[in-house]
C-alpha positions as CSV (number, residue, x, y, z in Angstrom):
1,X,234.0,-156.5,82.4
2,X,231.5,-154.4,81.0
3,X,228.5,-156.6,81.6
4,X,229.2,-156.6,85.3
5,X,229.6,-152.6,85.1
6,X,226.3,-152.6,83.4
7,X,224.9,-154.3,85.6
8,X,226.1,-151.8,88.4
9,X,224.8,-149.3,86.4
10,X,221.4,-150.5,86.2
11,X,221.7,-151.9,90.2
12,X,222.6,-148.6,90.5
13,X,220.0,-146.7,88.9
14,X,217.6,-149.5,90.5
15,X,218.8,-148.1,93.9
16,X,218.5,-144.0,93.3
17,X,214.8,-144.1,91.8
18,X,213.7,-145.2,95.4
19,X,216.2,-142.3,97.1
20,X,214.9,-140.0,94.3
21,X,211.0,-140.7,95.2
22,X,211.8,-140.5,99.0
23,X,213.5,-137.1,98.5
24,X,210.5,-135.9,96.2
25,X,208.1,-137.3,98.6
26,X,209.2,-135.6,101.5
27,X,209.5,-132.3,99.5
28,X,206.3,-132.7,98.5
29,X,204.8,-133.0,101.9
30,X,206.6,-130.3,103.5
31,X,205.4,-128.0,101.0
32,X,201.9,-129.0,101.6
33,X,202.5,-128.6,105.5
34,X,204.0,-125.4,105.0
35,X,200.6,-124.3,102.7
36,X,198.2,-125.7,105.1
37,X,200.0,-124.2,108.0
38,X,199.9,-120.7,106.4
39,X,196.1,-121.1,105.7
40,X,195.2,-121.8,109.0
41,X,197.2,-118.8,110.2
42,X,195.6,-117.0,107.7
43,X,191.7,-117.9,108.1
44,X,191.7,-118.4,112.0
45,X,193.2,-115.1,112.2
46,X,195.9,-115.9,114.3
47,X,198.3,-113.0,113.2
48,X,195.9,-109.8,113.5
49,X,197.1,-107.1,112.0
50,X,196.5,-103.4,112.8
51,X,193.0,-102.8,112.0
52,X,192.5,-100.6,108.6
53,X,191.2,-97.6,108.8
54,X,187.8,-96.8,107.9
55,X,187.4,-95.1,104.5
56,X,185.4,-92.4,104.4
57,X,182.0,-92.7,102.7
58,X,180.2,-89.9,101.3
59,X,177.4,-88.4,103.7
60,X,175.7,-85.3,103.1
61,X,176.1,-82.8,101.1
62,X,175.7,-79.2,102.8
63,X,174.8,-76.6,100.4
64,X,176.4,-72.6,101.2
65,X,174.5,-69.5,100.2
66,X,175.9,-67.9,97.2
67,X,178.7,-64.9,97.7
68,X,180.0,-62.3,95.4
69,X,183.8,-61.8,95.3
70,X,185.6,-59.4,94.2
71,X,188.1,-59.4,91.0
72,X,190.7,-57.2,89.8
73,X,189.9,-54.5,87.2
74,X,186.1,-54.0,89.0
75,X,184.8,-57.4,88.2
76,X,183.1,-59.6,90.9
77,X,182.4,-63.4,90.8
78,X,179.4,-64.7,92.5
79,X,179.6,-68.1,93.8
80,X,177.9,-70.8,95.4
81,X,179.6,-74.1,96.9
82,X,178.3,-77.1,98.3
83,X,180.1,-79.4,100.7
84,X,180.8,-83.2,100.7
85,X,181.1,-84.3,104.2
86,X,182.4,-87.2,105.2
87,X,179.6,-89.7,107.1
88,X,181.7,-88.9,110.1
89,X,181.1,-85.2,109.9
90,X,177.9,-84.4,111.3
91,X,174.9,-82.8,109.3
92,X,175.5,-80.1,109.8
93,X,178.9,-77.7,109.1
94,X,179.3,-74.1,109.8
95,X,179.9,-73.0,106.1
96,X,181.7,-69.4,107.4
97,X,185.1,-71.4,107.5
98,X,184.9,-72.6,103.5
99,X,183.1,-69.0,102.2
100,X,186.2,-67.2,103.9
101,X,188.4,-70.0,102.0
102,X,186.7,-69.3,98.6
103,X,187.2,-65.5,99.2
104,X,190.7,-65.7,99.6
105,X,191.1,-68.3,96.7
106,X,189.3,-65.8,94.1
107,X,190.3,-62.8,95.4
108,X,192.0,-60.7,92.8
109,X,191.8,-63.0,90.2
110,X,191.4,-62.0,86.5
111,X,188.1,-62.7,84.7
112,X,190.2,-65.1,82.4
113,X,191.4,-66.8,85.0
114,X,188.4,-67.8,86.8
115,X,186.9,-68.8,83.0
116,X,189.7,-70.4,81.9
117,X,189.2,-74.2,82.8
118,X,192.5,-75.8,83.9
119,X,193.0,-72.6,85.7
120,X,189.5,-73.0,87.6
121,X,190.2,-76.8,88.3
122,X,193.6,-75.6,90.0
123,X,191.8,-72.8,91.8
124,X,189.2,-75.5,93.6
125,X,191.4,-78.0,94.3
126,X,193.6,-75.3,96.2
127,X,190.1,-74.5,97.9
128,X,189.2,-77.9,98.6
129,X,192.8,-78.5,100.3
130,X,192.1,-75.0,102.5
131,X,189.0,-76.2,103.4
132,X,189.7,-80.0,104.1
133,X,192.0,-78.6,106.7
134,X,190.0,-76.5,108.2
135,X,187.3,-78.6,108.8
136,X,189.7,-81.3,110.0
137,X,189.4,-83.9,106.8
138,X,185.2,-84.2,107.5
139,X,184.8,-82.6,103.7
140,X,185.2,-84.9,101.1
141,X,184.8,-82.8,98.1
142,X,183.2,-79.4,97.1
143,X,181.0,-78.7,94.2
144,X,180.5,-75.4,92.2
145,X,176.5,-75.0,92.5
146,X,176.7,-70.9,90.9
147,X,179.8,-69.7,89.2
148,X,178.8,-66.2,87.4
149,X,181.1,-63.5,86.8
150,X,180.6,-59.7,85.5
């Protein structure tokens, strides 16, 4: 009795390995349709997405003529900035907008406080907020070109 239910056993096991390589076979080649159906969809750009905006590059940078501002306790800063624009700005920028900016930024400010490092780093990048909105996001960055104060 146990030889013949060996020998279902092994008819048995003779029977699944071809079941078992069908089953892996056809798993196999659904993955690789799946894959080569994705990469087509992918490189012949089928699904399009929304197009990325451009990022800005730098363009030129506009320099402003220097302005003294006043500080509290009868000091005065005198500054000069320069403006980053954007390559979709133009060449040009009316530099009235960001001078008014800077003058409200330092105005009344201690000496210490315009010397003092993290509290000048905080002071510009309040300025270069003010002054990307004003000019509508065409300013990348600013740069400090005179910073003197008395």
């Amino acid at each position: 009795m146990s030889v013949t239910t060996m020998a279902k056993k092994d008819g048995g096991d003779a029977e699944a390995a071809p079941k078992s390589k069908k089953k892996l076979i056809i798993i196999v080649a659904a993955v690789v349709l799946l894959l080569a159906g994705g990469g087509a969809f992918y490189f012949l750009g089928v699904k399009k997405g929304p197009a990325a905006a451009p990022k800005d590059v730098a363009g030129v940078v506009v320099p402003l003529e220097p302005i003294q501002i006043n500080l509290s306790g009868e000091h005065y800063l005198r500054i000069g900035i320069s403006l980053q624009m954007t390559t979709t700005a133009g060449a040009e920028a009316d530099g009235g907008k960001a001078l008014d900016a800077s003058i409200a930024v330092f105005s009344g400010k201690t000496v210490a406080e315009v010397n003092d490092t993290k509290a000048r780093t905080k002071l510009k990048a309040e300025l270069l907020k003010q002054i990307r909105e004003l000019y509508e996001k065409t300013v990348m960055d600013i740069y400090f070109t005179e910073f003197v104060t008395q």
